[in-house]
C-alpha positions as CSV (number, residue, x, y, z in Angstrom):
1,X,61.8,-10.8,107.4
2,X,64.2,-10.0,104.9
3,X,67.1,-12.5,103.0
4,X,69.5,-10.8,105.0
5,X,67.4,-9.7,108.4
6,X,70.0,-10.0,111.3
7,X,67.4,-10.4,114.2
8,X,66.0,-13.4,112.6
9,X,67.0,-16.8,114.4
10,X,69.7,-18.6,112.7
11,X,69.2,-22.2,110.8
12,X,71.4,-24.6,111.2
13,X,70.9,-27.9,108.3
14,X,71.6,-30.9,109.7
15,X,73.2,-33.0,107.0
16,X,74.7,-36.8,106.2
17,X,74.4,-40.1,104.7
18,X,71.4,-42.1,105.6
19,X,71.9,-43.6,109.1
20,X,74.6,-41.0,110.1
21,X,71.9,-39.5,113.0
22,X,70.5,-36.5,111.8
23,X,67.3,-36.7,113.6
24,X,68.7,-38.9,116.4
25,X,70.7,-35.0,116.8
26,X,67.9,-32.6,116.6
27,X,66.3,-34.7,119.3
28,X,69.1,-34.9,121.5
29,X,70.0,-31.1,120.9
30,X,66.4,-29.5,121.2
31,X,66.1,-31.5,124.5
32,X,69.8,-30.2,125.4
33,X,69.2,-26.8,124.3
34,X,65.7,-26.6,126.8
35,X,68.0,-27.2,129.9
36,X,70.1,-24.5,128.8
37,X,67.0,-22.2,128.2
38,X,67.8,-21.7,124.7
39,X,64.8,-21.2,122.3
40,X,65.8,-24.4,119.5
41,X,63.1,-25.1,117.2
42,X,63.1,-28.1,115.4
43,X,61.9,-28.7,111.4
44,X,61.4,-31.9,109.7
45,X,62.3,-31.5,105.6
46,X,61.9,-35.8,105.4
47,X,58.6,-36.7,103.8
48,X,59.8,-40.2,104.3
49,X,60.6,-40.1,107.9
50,X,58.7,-42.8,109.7
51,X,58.3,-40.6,113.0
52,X,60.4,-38.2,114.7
53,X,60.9,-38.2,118.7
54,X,61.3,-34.3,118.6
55,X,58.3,-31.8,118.6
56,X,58.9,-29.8,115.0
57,X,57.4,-26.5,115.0
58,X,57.2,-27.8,111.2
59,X,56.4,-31.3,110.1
60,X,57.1,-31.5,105.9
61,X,54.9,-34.3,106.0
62,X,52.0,-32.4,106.4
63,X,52.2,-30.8,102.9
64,X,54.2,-34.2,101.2
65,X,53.7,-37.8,102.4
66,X,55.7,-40.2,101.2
67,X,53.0,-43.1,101.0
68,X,50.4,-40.8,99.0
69,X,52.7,-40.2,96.3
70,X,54.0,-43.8,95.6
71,X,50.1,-44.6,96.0
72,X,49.3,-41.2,93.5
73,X,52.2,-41.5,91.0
74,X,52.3,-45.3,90.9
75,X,56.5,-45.0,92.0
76,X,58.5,-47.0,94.4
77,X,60.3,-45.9,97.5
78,X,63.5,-44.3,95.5
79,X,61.0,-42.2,93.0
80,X,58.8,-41.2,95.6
81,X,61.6,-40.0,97.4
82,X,62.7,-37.7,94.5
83,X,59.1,-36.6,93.4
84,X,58.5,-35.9,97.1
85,X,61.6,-33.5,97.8
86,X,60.7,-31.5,94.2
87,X,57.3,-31.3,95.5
88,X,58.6,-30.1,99.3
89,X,61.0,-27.9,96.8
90,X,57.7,-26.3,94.9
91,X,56.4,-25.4,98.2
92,X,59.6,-23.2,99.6
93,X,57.6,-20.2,100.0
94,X,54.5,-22.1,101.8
95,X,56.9,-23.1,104.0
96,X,58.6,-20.6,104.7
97,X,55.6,-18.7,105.5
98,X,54.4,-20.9,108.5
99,X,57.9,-20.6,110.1
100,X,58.7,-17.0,109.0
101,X,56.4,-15.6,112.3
102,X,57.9,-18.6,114.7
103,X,60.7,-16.7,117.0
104,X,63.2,-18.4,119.3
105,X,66.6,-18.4,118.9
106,X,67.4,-20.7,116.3
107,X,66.2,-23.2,113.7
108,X,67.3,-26.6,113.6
109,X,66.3,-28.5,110.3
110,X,66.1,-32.7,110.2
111,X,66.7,-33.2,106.1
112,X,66.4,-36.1,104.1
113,X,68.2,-39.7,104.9
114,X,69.0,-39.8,101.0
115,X,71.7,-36.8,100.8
116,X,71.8,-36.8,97.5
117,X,67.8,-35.7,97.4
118,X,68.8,-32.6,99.3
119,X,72.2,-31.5,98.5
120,X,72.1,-32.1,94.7
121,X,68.8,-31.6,93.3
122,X,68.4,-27.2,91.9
123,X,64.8,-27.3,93.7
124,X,66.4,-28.2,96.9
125,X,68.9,-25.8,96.8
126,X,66.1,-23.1,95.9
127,X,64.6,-24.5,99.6
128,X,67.9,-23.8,101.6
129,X,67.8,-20.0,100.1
130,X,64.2,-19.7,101.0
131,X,64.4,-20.8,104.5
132,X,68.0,-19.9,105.6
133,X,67.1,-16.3,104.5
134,X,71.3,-15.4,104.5
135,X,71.8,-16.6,107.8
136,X,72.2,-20.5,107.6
137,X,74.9,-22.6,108.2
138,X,75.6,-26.9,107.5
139,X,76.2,-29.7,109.8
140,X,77.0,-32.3,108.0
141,X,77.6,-35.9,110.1
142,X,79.7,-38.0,109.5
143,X,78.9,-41.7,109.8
144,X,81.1,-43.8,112.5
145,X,81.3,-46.9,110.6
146,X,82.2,-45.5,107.2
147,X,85.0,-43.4,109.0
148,X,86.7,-46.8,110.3
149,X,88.4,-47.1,107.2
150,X,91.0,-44.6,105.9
151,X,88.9,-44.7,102.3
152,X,85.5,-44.2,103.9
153,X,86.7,-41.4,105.7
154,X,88.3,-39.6,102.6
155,X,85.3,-40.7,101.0
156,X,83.0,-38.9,103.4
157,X,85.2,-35.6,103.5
158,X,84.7,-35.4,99.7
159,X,80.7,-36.0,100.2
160,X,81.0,-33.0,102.5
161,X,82.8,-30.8,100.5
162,X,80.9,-31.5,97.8
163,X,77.6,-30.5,99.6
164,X,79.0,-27.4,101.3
165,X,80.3,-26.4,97.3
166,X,76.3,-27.2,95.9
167,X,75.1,-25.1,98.9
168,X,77.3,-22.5,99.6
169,X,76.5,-22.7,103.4
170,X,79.5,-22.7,106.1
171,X,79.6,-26.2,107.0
172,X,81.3,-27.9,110.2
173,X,82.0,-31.6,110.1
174,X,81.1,-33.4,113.3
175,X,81.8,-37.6,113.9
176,X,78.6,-38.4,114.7
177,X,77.8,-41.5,117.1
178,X,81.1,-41.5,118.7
179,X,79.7,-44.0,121.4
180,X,79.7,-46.6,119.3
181,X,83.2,-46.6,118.7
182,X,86.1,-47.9,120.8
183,X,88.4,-45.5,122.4
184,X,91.0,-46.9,120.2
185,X,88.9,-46.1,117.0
186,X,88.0,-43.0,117.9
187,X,91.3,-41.5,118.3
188,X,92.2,-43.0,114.9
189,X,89.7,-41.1,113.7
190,X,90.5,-38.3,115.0
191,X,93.9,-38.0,113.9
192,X,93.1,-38.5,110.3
193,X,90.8,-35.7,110.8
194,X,93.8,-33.1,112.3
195,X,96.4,-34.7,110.7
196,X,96.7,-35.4,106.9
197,X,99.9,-36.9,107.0
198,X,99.0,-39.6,109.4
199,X,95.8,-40.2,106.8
200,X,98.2,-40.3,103.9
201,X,100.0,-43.5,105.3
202,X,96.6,-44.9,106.2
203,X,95.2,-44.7,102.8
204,X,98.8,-45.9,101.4
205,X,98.7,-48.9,103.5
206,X,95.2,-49.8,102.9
207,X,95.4,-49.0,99.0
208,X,98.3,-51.8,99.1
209,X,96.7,-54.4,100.7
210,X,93.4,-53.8,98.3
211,X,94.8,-53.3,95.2
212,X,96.7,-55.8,92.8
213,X,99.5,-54.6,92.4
214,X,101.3,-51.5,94.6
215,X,101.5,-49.1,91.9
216,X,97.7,-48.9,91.5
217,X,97.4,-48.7,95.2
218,X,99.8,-45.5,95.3
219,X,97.7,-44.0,92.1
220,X,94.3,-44.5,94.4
221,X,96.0,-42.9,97.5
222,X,97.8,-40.5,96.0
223,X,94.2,-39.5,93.5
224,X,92.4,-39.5,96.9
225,X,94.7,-37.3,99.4
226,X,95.1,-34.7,96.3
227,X,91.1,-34.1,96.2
228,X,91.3,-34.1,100.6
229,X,94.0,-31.4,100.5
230,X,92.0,-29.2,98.0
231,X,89.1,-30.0,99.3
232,X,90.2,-28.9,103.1
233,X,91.9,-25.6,102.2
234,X,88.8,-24.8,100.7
235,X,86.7,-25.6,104.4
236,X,84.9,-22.6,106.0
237,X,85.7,-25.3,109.3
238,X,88.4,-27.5,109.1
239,X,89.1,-30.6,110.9
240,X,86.5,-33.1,112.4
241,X,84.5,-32.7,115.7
242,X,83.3,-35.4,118.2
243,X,79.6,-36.2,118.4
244,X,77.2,-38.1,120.4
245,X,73.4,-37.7,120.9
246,X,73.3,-40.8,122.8
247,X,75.7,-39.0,125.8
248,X,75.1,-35.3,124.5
249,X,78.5,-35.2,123.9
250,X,79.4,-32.4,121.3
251,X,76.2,-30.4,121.1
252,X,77.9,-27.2,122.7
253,X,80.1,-27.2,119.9
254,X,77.1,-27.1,117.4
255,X,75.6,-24.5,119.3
256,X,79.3,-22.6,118.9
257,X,79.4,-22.9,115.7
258,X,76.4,-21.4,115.3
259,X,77.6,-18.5,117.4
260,X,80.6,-18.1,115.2
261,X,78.8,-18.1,111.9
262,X,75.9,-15.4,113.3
263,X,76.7,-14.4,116.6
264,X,73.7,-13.3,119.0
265,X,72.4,-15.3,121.6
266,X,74.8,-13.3,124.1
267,X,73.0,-14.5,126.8
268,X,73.3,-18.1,126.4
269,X,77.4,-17.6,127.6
270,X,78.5,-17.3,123.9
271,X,81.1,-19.2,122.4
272,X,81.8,-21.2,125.9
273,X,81.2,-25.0,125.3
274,X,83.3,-25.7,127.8
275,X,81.9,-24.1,130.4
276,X,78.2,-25.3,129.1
277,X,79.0,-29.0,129.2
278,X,80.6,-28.6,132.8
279,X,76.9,-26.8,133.3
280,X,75.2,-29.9,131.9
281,X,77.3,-32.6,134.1
């Protein structure tokens, strides 16, 4: 399979801060993705992952566990982490071996909870040009409860650009866990998301009430919506889509997405996530 072979299946990374529910996602769209008859298979890249309720056609902690090397290298949780994602790193071409002959219609790939272990490390993104072979693409999640404040949304949208810039992937940015969150919150949300200028008076606000005095709260705001506005006319996908794995709410739109980026999969009703979560109610 060549870097650029258009019949093989396309991988989407699943991406986010620890908590945000990357593997509470592959579950829920593997399982999703079985009723539709679509061929997902699922990877695990976390040596630290505890367990995984999915069935990976690749678990990483076969070749890397995450309690042999803090036992072999003497390191706590944090080093291990690192020494463990260069070591998964080292191994990109075993890897990809044992899922090159796998064949379905798409990858779906659980990574580390620590973000900054895959997105900013050079061996991990070695292991993103291995495996997506020229036909990968970024989910990247944001978390609900950092998003409840105008600063920890910005702050997230940066974290997101910044990864889609160190990887070079098309990345779509999805609220993940959207059943945790009041109607009320949600919508907030939302809007910041499709509407900028509503966010600018939100971080304005908020900067004034944190900061000393209202000068330095205008600097902050007006420092953070300059870095969201370049940031955002940068975006392969703009704006911010609703997700939750607990309700399977959104996971037509990640399968759409896909679709976009690659196309194929013609007969799974392409493009029509609409009409696929009317099929799932």
């Amino acid at each position: 399979m060549s870097a650029q072979d258009s019949t093989s299946p396309p991988v989407i990374f699943v991406v986010g801060t620890a908590g945000a529910g990357k593997s509470s996602l592959v579950t829920a769209y593997q399982r999703w993705a079985r009723f539709l008859e679509v061929d997902v298979m699922a990877i695990n890249l976390d040596p630290g992952a505890e367990r995984v309720h999915y069935d990976p056609e690749f678990d990483v902690r076969d070749l890397v566990s995450l309690s042999d090397v803090m036992s072999e290298y003497d390191l706590g949780p944090n080093g291990a982490q690192i020494l463990a994602a260069d070591l998964v790193a080292s191994q990109a071409e075993d890897v990809f071996e044992q899922i090159e002959g796998l064949s379905g219609d798409m990858l779906i790939v659980d990574t580390p909870g620590q973000v900054e272990l895959f997105a900013f490390r050079e061996a991990s993104s070695h292991l993103v040009d291995v495996l997506g072979q020229g036909r990968a693409c970024l989910v990247f999640l944001f978390d609900p409860m950092l998003s409840r404040t105008p600063s920890g949304f910005v702050s997230q949208m940066l974290l997101s650009s910044i990864v889609h810039f160190r990887l070079g992937l098309p990345t779509a940015n999805f609220l993940s866990k959207t059943d945790l969150l009041e109607p009320e919150e949600l919508e907030k949300i939302m809007e910041w998301g499709d509407n900028l200028d509503i966010l600018e008076v939100a971080l304005y606000e908020e900067s004034e009430n944190q900061a000393n005095d209202a000068r330095s709260g205008s600097q902050r705001a007006e420092f953070a919506i300059g870095q969201l506005r370049m940031m955002q006319n940068a975006a392969i996908q703009p704006g911010l889509i609703p997700l939750s794995s607990e309700v399977e709410d959104g996971l037509a739109d990640v399968l759409t997405f896909a679709q976009t980026m690659f196309g194929g999969m013609g007969d799974t009703r392409d493009g029509y996530a609409g009409d696929i979560e009317d099929e799932r109610l």
